[in-house]
C-alpha positions, 0 to 999 in steps of 0.5 A: 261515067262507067259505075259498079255499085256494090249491093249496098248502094241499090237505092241510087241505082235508077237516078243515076242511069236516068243520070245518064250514067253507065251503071251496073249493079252488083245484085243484078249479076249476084255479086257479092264478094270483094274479090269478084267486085274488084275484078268486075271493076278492073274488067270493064274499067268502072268506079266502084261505088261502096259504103265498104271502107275496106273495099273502097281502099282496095279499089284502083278507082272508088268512091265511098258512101258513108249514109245508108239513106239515098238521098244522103248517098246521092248527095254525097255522090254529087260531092264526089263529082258525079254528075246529076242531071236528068238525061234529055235523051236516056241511054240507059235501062233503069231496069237492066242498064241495057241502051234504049232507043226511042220508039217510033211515033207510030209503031205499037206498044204494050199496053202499060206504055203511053201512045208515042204519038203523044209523048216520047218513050224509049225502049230498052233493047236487052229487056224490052221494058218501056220508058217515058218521062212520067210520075217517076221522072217527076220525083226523080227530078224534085230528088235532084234539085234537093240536092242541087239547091245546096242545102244540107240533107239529113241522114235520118 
């Protein structure tokens, strides 16, 4: 699914690209006002994520989020029928949203990356950044299936 999120709903940037979802985020560009939204979303024909009630009414295609806590958020989001699950292959940038492509076994890596003979990593091809399923993919994971268990989650 093609996303804006408006910069009340940076929290839930990452899982859904590791959702596999084409998601762009209005702090990363410095978007701000409605307006400007509102053309970002018509331009590249995406739904707009908000927790703005007047925002969302004006929007052709909006889902709007009422908590201000992320998991609450990612529940909510999965009410509205996005789709939650880790991605297999990644296609997305958690940083940037760029396509990522996968590293070849042998090929070289900065030093932060795990060796790709070892374990799969991808490689954003607009910023560079490297990715591989560790620790954060872990607590990404244990997040989702919360919310996929269909218990209820508290708003703190």
């Amino acid at each position: 699914m093609r996303l804006l999120l408006d910069v009340m709903c940076g929290g839930v940037v990452s899982y859904l690209r590791m959702c596999d979802h084409d998601t762009v985020y209005a702090g990363d560009r410095g978007i701000e006002a409605d307006d400007a939204l509102l053309a970002v979303a018509r331009a590249d024909d995406r739904t707009l994520v908000t927790r703005d009630v007047a925002l969302a009414d004006r929007a052709a295609d909006s889902i709007l989020l009422e908590s201000r806590d992320v998991e609450t958020q990612l529940a909510e989001l999965a009410d509205a029928g996005i789709e939650l699950t880790l991605a297999d292959e990644p296609a997305f940038c958690g940083r940037c949203n760029g396509s990522l492509e996968k590293v070849d076994r042998t090929a070289s890596r900065p030093a932060y990356a795990p060796d790709p003979a070892e374990i799969d990593v991808w490689r954003c091809r607009a910023c560079g950044q490297h990715f591989w399923r560790g620790s954060h993919w872990d607590r990404v994971a244990k997040t989702l299936a919360k919310i996929g268990d269909g218990e209820p989650i508290e708003d703190p």
